[in-house]
N, C-alpha and C positions, 0 to 999 in steps of 0.2 A: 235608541230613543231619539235623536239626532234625525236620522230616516223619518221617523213616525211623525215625528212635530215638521219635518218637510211636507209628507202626506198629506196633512192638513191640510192646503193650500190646494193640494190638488183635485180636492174631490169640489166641485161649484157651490155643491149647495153648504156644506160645511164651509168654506171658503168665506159667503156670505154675511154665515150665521156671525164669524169671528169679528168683521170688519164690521159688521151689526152694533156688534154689541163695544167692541171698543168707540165706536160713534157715541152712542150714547154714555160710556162712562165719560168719552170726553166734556160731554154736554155736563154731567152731571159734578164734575170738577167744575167747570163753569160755573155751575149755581153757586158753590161752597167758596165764590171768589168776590162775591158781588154784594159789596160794602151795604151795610143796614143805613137807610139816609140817618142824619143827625147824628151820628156818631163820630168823634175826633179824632183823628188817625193815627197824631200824634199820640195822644192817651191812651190809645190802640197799642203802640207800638213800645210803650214802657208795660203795659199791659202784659204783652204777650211776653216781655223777657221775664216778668216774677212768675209767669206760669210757669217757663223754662226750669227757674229755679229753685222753686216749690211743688214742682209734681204734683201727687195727691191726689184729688177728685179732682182738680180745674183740668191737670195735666189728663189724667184720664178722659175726660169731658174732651178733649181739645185731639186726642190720638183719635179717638174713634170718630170725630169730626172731621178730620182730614185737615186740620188747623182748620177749618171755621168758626171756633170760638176765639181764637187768639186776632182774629180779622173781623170778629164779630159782623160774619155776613149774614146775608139772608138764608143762605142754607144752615144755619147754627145748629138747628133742630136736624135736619137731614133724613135719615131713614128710621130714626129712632122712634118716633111716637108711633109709627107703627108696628115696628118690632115689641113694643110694649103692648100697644094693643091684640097683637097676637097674639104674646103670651099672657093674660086676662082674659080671653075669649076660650083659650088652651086648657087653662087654670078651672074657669067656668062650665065648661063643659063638662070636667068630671063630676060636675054638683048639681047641674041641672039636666032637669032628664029633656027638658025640649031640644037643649043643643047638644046632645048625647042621640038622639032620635036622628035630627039631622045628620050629626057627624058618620050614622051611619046607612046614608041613605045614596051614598056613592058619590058623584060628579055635582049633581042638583044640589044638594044636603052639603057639600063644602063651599060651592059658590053664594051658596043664602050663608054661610059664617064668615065668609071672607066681603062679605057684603054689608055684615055688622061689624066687621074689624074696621073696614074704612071709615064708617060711621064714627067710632070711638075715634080712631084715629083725628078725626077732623073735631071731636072735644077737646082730647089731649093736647093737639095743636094749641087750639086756641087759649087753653089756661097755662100750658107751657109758654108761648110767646109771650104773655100777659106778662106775666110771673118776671119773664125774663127782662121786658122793657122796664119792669117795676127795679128791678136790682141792676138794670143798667145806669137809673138816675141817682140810686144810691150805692157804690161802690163798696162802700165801707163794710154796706153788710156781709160782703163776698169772703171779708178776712182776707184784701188784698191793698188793703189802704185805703187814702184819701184822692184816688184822680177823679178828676171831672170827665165823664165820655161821652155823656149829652150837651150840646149846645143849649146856656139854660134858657134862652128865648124861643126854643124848639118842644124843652120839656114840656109833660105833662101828658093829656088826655091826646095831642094832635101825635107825639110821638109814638107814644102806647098802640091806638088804635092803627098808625102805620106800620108799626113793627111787628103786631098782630095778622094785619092782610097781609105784610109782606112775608114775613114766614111760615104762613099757614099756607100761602099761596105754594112758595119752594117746597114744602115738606109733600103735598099733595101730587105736585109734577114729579119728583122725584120717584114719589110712590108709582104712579105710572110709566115713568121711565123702566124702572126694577122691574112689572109688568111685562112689557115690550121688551125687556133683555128673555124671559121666561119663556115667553111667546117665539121668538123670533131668533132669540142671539141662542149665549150658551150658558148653561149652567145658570142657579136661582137668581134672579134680577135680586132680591134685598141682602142675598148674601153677598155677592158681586160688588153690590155699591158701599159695603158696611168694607169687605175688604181691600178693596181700591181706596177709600177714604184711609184706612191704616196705613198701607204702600205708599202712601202720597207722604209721608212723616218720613219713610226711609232715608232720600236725600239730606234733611235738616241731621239726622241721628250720621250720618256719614261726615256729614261735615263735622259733627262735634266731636267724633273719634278722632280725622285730623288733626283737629286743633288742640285734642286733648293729648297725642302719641308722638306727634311728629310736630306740629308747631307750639303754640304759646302754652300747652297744658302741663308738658314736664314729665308725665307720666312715663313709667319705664314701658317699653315695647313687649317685653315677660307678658308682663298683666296682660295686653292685646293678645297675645298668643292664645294664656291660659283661657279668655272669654270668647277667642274664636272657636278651642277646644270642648268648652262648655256649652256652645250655641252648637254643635254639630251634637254633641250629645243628648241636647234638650229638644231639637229636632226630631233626632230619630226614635225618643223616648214619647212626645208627640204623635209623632206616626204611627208607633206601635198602639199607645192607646188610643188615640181615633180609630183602627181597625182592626183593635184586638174585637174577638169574639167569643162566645162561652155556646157552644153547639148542643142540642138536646134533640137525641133520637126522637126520630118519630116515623109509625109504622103504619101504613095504611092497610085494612083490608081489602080483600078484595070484592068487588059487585060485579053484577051482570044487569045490566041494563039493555033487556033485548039482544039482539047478537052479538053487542060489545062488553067485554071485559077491565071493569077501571080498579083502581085500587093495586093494593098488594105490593106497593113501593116503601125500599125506606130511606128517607129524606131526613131531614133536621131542622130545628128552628133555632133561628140565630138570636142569642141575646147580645146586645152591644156591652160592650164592660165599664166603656164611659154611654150610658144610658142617655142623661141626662145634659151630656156635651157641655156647653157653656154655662148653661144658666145659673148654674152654685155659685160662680165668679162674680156672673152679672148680677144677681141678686146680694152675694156678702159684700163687693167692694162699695159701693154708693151707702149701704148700711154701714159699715163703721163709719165711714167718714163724717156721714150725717150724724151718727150717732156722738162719734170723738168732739164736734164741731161743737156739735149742742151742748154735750156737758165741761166743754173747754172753757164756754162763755161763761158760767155759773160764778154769780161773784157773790159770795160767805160773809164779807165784807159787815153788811148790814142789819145781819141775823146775828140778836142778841142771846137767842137759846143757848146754850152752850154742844147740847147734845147735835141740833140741826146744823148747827153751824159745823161742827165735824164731820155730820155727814155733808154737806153742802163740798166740803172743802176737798172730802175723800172724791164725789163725785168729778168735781174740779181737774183732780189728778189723775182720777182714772179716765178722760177724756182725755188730755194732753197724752198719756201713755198709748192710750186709745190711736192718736193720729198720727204717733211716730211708728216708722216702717221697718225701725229696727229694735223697736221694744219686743221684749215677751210677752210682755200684754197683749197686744197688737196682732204678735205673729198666731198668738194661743185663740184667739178671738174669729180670726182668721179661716181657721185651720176648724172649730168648731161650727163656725156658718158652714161650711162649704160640706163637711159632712153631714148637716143638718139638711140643708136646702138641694144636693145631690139626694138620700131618702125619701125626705120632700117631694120630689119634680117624680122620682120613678113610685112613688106611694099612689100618686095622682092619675099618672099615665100611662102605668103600666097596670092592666085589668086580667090578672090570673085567673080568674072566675069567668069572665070573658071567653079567653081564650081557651079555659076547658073546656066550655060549652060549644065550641066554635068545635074544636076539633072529635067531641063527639058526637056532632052533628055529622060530619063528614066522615065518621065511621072510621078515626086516626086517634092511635093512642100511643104514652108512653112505655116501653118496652119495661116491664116489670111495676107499672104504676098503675093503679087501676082508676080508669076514666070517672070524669066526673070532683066531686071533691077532692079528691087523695091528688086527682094531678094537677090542681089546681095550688093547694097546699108545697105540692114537689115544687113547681114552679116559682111562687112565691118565694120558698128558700134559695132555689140554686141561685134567683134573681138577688137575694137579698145579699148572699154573700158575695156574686158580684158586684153588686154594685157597692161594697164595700173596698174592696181593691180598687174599682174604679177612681173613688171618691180618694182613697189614698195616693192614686196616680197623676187625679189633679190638681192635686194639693200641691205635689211636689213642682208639677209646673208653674202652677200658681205663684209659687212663692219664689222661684230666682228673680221675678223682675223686684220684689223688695228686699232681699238679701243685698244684691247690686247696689240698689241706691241705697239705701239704710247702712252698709257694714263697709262699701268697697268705694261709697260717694259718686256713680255710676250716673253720668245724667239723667234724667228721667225719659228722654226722646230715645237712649241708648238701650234703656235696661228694657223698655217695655217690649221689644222685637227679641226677650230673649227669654222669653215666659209666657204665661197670662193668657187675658183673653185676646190680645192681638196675634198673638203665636198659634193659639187653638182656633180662629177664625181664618187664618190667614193656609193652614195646612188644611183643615177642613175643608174649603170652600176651594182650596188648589186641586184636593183629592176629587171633590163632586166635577169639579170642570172638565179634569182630564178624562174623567170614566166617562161621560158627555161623548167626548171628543174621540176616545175609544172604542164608542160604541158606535159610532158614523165608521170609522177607520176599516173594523171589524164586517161591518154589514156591506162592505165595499169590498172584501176579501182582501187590505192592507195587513200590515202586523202594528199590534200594540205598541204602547210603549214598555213593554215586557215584556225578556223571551218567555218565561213561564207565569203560566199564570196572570188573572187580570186585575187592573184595579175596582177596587170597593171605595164607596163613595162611602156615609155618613149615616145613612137609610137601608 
């Protein structure tokens, strides 16, 4: 493997592409550094330690920023409102038949949907920045206290309206950046810059193992061992499900098309076992929180009913259970989104009916399944019961980074690289780069980075 990652270097244009594209992530660490005007540094900087020590959604907010919420830069927003906007453009497509037409109209028909996703994207900017200048002048409501982080002779409409260009401007460059890594460098530019932003957190998580093993923390060295032992195993349990796959025959006949003979091969279609990849995580964590936060706030108090007032106060306690990470509530709540919204994303995306019709067009059937509905139906099933292992599989990941913090007091910069979606983003997008990078190696008559057998990206 050591050879192979030598390799690299050696072929020019691969060479390039690498030194390409670490150019622009460095730029793109750049943006995530460059302070939002009006904001106090100081206040900044007691700020960013209750993130430290409440996790949660800030803490989540702030991993996948690369700390640019704890710095409250101009890149805050970063790759996200477009990654959002994809997945609603993703979402919408299975519902609308105009962008179901496009979607399948090949190169032309993605570039006019990627050309609405930027559009959204520069909405979602700007009501996200809004949003956020609006709760940077009131802190309180974040549920992280009383600091002041605007200058209040700054506050107002002049700040607003600046914090709006100014990270509407970053969030757009960036999106072009991710672009030009696509183009040019290696491997997805928005998955690249979402998982450089996580990496960029690893140094802070290093140092608080330090202080937590070896200096001021006290902790016994065991525990370091057991969670090195469990990070190699969450790893490779990772790996396995980003490339597990559930294979189904498939049998072409044979034609004759003038003097040539096509058909008569049998191949397979590959189902992914985590289908759905991240998005069950990305969708259930922002929802409890939001949802724990909201009926946290509920105050019973005032309500003279006797009956409302009970439930008022039930609701009360079911949000506080709600937001701790080591309640049963919490993990149950948990554990029910992510199988809900894993079904969800493959109910949406994946088109069994579709794909019968696809492949008895092409004169390719299931081996004992008769084309047309029945293989359609087949399909459907073998999908559903993977995707039911899958959705089991990410569950399990899912949940060490809150087991950690919830049961073992694990910082939250520690726990998060040992689960989750920074664990399933970061193997992911490791796996699409090197197949990348494999695939230049390969076309150059090098050897992989595997005596057998090659790497599988994610697609």
């Amino acid at each position: 493997m050591l050879a192979a990652f030598a390799n690299t270097f050696r072929i020019p244009e691969l060479r390039k592409r690498i030194l390409f594209t670490i150019g622009l992530v460095f730029i793109c660490r750049l943006v995530s550094m460059v302070p939002t005007p009006g904001v106090d540094w100081r206040a900044l900087e007691e700020l960013a330690n209750r993130v430290r020590e409440t996790g949660g959604l800030l803490g989540w907010f702030d991993v996948f920023s690369g700390g640019a919420m704890s710095q409250c830069s101009v890149g805050f927003l970063s790759i996200w409102p477009y990654i959002s906007a994809t997945i609603v453009i993703q979402l919408m497509t299975a519902v609308i038949p105009t962008l179901e037409r496009l979607s399948r109209e090949g190169d032309t028909g993605r570039a006019k949907i990627n050309q609405y996703a930027r559009y959204l994207t520069l909405v979602i900017c700007v009501f996200q920045a809004y949003f956020l200048a609006v709760a940077l002048e009131n802190p309180g409501k974040l549920g992280i206290g009383d600091i002041q982080l605007v200058d209040p002779s700054f506050a107002g409409w002049p700040f607003r309206l600046l914090t709006v260009l100014t990270m509407t401007t970053s969030t757009m460059f960036v999106v072009w950046l991710g672009d030009q890594i696509t183009l040019r460098g290696i491997g997805n530019g928005s998955s690249v810059v979402i998982m450089v932003n996580i990496c960029s957190r690893l140094p802070a998580a290093l140092i608080e193992a330090w202080q937590r093993y070896f200096s001021t923390g006290g902790q016994s060295v065991f525990e370091l061992l057991v969670l090195l032992l469990l990070g190699f195993f969450v790893i490779m349990a990772t790996v396995m499900l980003t490339q597990g796959l559930r294979k189904i025959p498939i049998h072409s006949t044979r034609r004759v098309v003038g003097n040539k003979q096509y058909g008569g091969q049998n191949t397979y279609m590959p189902l992914r076992v985590n289908y759905s990849g991240v998005m069950p995580i990305i969708f259930a964590q922002p929802l409890i929180q939001f949802s724990g936060a909201a009926m946290s706030r509920i105050n019973p108090d005032g309500v003279s009913v006797p009956m409302l007032h009970s439930i008022l106060l039930a609701l009360q306690s079911f949000g506080v259970r709600l937001n701790a990470m080591d309640d049963a509530v919490h993990i149950f709540a948990y554990a029910v989104l992510i199988f809900f919204f894993a079904f969800f994303w493959v109910a949406t995306q994946f088109n069994a009916v579709r794909i019968a019709d696809d492949l008895k067009r092409n004169g390719s059937y299931i081996p004992g399944i008769r084309p047309g509905m029945a293989t359609a139906e087949h399909l459907d099933m073998v999908m559903t019961r993977v995707t039911f292992f899958g959705a089991l599989g990410l569950l399990t990941v899912a949940i060490v980074p809150q087991v950690l913090r919830g049961w073992l007091k694990v910082p939250w910069e520690m726990a998060s690289f040992f689960g989750g979606t920074s664990l399933l983003i970061i193997v992911g997008v490791a796996l699409d780069t090197l197949r990348q990078m494999e695939s230049h190696l390969l076309m150059r008559n090098y050897d992989g980075f595997l005596k057998h057998g090659r790497l599988q990206g994610r697609k």
